[in-house]
N, C-alpha and C positions, 0 to 999 in steps of 0.2 A: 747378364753382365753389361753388356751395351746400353740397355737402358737404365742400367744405375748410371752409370759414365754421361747419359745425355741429361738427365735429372741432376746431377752434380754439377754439369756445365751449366745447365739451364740457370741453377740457382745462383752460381758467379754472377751470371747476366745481370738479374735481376737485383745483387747486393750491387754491382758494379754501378748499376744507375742509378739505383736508390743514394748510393755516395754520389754521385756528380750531382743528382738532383737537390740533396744537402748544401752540396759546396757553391750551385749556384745559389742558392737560397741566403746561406750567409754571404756569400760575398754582396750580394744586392743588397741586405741590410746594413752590409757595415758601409758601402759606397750611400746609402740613404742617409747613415751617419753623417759620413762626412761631407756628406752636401747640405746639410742644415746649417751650418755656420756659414757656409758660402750663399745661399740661400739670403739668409736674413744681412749680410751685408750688403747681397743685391738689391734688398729690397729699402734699405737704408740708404742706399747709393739713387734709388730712384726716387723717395721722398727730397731727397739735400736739395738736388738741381731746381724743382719748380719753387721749393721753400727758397731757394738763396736768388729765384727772379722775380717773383712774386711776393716774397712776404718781408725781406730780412731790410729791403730801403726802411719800412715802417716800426717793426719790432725786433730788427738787429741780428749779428750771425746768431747768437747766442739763445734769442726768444726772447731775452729779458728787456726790448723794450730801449725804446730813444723817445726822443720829442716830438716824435712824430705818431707814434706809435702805444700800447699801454706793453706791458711782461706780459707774456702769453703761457712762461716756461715756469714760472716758481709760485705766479698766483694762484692759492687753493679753488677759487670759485671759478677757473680757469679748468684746473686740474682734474678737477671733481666732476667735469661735461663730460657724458658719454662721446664715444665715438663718432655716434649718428647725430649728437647735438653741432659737433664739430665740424663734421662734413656740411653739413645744414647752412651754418655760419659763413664757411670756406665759398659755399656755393651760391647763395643770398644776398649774402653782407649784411649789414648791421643797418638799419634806418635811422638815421639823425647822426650819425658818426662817422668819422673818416674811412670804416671799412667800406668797401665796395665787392660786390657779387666777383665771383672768378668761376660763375658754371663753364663758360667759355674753355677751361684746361678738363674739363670732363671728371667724369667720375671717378675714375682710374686714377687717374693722378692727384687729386683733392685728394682722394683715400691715401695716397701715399705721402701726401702730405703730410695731412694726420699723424701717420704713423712716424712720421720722422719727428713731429712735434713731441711725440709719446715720449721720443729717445732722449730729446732736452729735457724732456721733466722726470726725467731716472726713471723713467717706465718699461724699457725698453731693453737691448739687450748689455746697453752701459751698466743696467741695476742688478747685473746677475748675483747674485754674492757667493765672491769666495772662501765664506768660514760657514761656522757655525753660530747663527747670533744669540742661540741661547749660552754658549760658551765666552760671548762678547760681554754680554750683561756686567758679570759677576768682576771681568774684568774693568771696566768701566768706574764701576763703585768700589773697585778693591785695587790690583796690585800696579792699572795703570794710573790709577791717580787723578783721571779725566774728571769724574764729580767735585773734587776739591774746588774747580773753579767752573765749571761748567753743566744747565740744566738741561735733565732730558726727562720730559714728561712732568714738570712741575719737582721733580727731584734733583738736586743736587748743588754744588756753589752759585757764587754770586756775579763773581767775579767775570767769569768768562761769559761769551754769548751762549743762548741757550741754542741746542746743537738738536733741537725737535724736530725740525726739520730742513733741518743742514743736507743732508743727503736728497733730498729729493729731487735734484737736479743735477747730481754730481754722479760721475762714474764711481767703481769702485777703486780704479785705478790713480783718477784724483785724489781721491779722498786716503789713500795708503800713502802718498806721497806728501802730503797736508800734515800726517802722523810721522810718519819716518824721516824726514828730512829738518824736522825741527821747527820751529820760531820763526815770526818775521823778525825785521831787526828792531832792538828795541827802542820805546818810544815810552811816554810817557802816560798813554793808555794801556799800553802791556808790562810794565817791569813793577816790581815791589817799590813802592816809597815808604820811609819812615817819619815821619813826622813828632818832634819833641816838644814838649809844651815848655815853659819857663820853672813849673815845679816838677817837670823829669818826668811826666805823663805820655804816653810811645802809644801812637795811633800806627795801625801798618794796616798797607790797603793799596789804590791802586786813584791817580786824579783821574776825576769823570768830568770837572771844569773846573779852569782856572784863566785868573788876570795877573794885572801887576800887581794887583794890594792882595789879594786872597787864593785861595783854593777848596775845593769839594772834593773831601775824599771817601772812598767808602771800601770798607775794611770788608775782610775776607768773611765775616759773618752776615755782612749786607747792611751794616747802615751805615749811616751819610753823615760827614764830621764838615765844619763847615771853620775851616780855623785862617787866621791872620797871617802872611807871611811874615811880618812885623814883630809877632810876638810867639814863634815859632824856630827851630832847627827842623832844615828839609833837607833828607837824605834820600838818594836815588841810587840802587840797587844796578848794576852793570847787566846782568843776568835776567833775561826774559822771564813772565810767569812759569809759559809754555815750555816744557822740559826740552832739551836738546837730546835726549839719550836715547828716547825710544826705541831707534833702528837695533840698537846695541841691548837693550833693558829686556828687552819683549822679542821673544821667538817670529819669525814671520808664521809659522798659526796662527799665534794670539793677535799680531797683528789684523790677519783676516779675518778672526772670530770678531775682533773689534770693530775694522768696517764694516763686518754682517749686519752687526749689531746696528750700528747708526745706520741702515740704510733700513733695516725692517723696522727701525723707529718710527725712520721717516715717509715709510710705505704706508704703514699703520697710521697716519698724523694728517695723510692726505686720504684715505679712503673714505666714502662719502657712508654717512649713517643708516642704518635703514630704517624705513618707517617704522613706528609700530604697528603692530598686526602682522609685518612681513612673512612671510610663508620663505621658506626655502625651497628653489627650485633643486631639479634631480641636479644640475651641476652644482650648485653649490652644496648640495649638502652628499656629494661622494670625494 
């Protein structure tokens, strides 16, 4: 009887650590959690400072570049440099050109440079996306309306800019509030004009140039009318192209499916080709 009783106790023991040994297990996983977000801010915090005293006099807070400086943050042939090309550059400088070498801040820090440049060009952890952008897609070309005036990938209106790669520099936080919050105010590059001829002929479309005797306008199907104010009626629409409803029209899903969507556009638009012959390495092809 005693020794069933010590065999009994024995076994608590052993279920009893087995659960703490559990519980410290999860808890150090979920604390690894949530130290990765704080993690990469840190390490976003430690690129900003050497980029905004070394780099931003020449190519600005933003990357995109002054007079002094070229875009660092939205140019493809920019975007498209490895890492190690990057650091390389950072550390060297450029020969004939107003860059100059910065080995002097070490490699550590050039690296984190880098990686903050990453962040200006939606690389980084601004480019998370929060939808689905296969679920973006259908929206796009369907119930928000965005292709009516707007190209992505060679598809879609005329009218608006092509938004291919619109996102590659933008968070997705920007880019939801660009959609939800409406319109700029309107101008007469963005609202509808109608245009009447003298025999009751109705061009509608949007002025791409105008003077005092003429204008150029080009219709929602994309060509270009080139008519007379003189022997014309010009009507100007109140009402932006850009819808003002979205916030209201479109669920915030759809919303995020939709920014998913223009950002893996614009991830896909900047990704550099691979040769032919390329072989996929084990990370790329798991």
């Amino acid at each position: 009887m005693k020794n069933r009783i010590a065999i009994s106790i024995l076994k608590r023991c052993r279920i009893s650590r087995l659960l703490c040994l559990a519980t410290i297990v999860a808890a150090s996983g979920l604390h690894a959690q949530q130290s990765v977000p704080s993690q990469r801010a840190a390490d976003l915090a430690d690129g900003k400072a050497p980029f905004a005293s070394s780099c931003v006099s020449c190519h600005g807070l933003d990357g995109r570049g002054t007079e002094r400086g070229p875009d660092i943050a939205s140019r493809k042939e920019v975007q498209s440099l490895s890492d190690a090309a990057l650091v390389k550059i950072v550390s060297e400088g450029v020969t004939g050109t107003g860059m100059p070498p910065f080995r002097s801040l070490g490699k550590t820090r050039i690296e984190s440079i880098v990686g903050y440049l990453r962040t200006l060009q939606g690389r980084g952890e601004q480019a998370r996306m929060p939808g689905n952008p296969a679920e973006g897609k259908p929206l796009f070309f369907g119930k928000a309306g965005c292709s009516t005036c707007h190209t992505v990938q060679g598809s879609g209106g005329f009218i608006g800019s092509d938004l291919s790669n619109y996102a590659a520099n933008r968070s997705a936080e920007e880019i939801r509030r660009a959609v939800s919050s409406g319109p700029v105010p309107p101008n007469r590059a963005n609202t509808r004009v109608v245009v009447t001829n003298r025999n009751g002929t109705k061009l509608s479309g949007v002025v791409r140039n105008e003077d005092n005797f003429s204008l150029q306008l080009q219709t929602f199907e994309g060509a270009f009318y080139s008519v007379s104010k003189a022997e014309c009626r010009i009507e100007s629409s109140t009402e932006p192209i850009m819808p003002a409803d979205y916030g209201s029209r479109l669920t915030k899903k759809e919303i995020d499916d939709l920014v998913s969507y223009l950002l893996d556009v614009s991830r896909k638009s900047t990704e550099v080709p691979k040769p032919a012959g390329h072989r996929k390495s084990v990370e790329e092809s798991e």
